[in-house]
C-alpha positions, 0 to 999 in steps of 0.5 A: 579579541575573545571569543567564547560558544554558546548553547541554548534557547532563544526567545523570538517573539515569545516563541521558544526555538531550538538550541541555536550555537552562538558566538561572542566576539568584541562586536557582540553575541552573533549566530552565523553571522546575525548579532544576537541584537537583531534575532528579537527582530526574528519571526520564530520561522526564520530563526528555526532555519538556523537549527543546526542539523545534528538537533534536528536528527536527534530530535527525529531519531527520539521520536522513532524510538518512542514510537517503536517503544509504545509499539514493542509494549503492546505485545505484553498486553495481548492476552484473554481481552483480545481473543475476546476481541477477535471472537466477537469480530468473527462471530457478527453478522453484521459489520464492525463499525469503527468510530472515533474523533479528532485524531483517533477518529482518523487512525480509526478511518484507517483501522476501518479501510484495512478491516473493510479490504482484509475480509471484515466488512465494516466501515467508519463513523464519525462519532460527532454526526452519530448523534444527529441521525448516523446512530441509524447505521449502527444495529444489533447485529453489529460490532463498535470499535470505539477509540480513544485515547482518554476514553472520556470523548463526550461524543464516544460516551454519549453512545454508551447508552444507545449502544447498550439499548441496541445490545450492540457489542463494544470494543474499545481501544483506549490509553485509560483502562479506568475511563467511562468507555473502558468501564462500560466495554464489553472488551477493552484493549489497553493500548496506553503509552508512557510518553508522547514523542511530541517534547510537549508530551501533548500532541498525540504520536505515540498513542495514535501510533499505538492504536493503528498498530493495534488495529492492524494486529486485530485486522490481520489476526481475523484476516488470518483466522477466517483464510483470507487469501490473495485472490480474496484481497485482490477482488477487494483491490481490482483498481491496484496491481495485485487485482490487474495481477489476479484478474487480467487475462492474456485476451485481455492484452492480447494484439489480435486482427490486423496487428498480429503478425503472421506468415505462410510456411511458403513465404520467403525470409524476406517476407517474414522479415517484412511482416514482424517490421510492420507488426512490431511483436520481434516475431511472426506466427506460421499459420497455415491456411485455417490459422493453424499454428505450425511455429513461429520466427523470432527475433532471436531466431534471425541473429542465429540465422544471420551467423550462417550467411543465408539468402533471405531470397531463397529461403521459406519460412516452414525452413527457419521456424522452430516447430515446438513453440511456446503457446499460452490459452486466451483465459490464462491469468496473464500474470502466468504469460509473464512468469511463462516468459521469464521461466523460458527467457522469452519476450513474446507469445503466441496465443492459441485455442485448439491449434488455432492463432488467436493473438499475441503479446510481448512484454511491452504489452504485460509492461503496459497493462501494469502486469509486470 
């Protein structure tokens, strides 16, 4: 009984799959076991789950590599038109407006939220509501960033002339240096790409691939060009890590009243052991009378303490402290207690103000707050 493999693509209800691999034997043309009679009977879904995997990473690392090209080729085309670009962006007073539609209009809700959040106000507006009533947000102060792919979106070259009324500066970004919108910008940034990874070179990959990657050069150059540092970034983000990282303070975290643990010098070790069990910071504070930071007994200090066999009965806590302890102020950053404590290898700290205790943190607590 021959047999012989084939490769090829297979019409499923008029949809066209994948090469599938075929095997003819005396029964009849079989892919993994189905006879080729009944894969017409097949929905294009079905038969797509018999693509073999070797197809479906070609296909993925194809994509990528246009992509990636589309992308490496815009640096060749940086020059004169995009400084104007940038000049134009750090010179309004107003806020840059990023408008577009289909997907162009999403990369461009993208391109807006990183300019709004890198020191460039502005924000997106959608180009098909601009002309029932949103064109009112638009004024001459301001700068458009319109994109399109073709650059002959209806909705984008219906604004020309209310733009130009305003004497609003235009930018655009486009895959069609001769289009309407390129012709008619006061700076045109050419972003078009030779193909789209789609196979159909239809759907809009490498191209909107392109435009966000050029937005992102535009958004990063004005955020360098103005100085834009960390803290401004974080004051534009107090929800994310970077903001709990540049504004939470150590008062903020910090265990104080009945949770902080805290012994008098003459207390026993025993005592002292009592109260870090209860309070559960790994140690306790040595406080005088007045709460007067004096040193404090840690977890660590214990385990060295055990190796010489004391009597935890006998012995005061003014004895086993260590005097020169580690301290941090209630308006420190509490990012600096956690680089405090991984500089020192530490897990807790006390917190004082003029010699006075305050409060406390352990790590847990930094972990807890989202610091760390």
């Amino acid at each position: 009984m021959s047999s012989a493999t084939f490769s090829g693509f297979i019409r499923t209800n008029g949809s066209k799959c994948p090469p599938l691999s075929l095997k003819a034997s005396g029964g009849g043309a079989v892919v993994r076991g189905i006879l080729v009679a009944e894969i017409p009977k097949m929905t294009a879904a079905t038969a797509a789950r018999f693509v073999e995997d070797a197809v479906l990473l070609s296909t993925a690392r194809r994509a990528l590599a246009i992509e990636a090209r589309a992308v490496e080729s815009l640096g060749a085309r940086l020059g004169p038109q995009f400084v104007a670009a940038c000049r134009l962006c750090l010179a309004c007073t107003g806020r840059v407006i990023v408008t577009g539609i289909g997907k162009s209009g999403h990369v461009g809700r993208k391109i807006a939220a990183t300019l709004a959040s890198t020191g460039t106000p502005g924000f997106f507006l959608h180009a098909a509501e601009a002309s029932h009533g949103d064109l009112g947000m638009i004024t001459a102060n301001d700068v458009v960033l319109a994109l399109s792919n073709s650059g002959e979106s209806p909705e984008l070259v219906f604004l020309l002339p209310h733009l130009k009324r305003l004497a609003t500066p235009l930018i655009t970004l486009t895959g069609n240096p001769a289009s309407t919108l390129a012709r008619n910008a006061t700076v045109s940034l050419d972003v078009t790409v030779p193909e789209e990874a789609c196979p159909l070179n239809l759907a809009p990959t490498a191209s909107t691939t392109a435009m966000l990657a050029m937005g992102d050069a535009l958004a990063v150059t004005l955020l360098e060009a103005r100085g834009f540092t960390a803290g401004d970034f974080a004051r534009s983000h107090p929800g994310g890590s970077l903001g709990r990282r540049m504004f939470l303070r150590v008062e903020d975290i910090m265990r104080r009243g009945p949770d902080l643990p805290r012994s008098a010098p003459t207390a026993t070790l025993a005592q002292g052991l009592l109260e870090m069990s209860r309070k559960g910071l790994g140690m306790t504070v040595v406080v005088d009378g007045e709460d007067v930071v004096l040193g404090v007994f840690t977890d660590g200090d214990l385990r060295r303490l055990l190796d010489r066999q004391v009597d935890i009965h006998a012995l005061r806590m003014q004895d086993v402290m260590t005097v020169k302890c580690r301290t941090i102020g209630p308006q420190e950053l509490a990012a600096a207690g956690a680089q405090l404590m991984d500089q020192h290898r530490i897990t807790v700290l006390p917190v004082v103000a003029d010699g006075h205790l305050l409060g406390a943190f352990n790590v847990h607590d930094l972990l807890r707050a989202g610091v760390m």
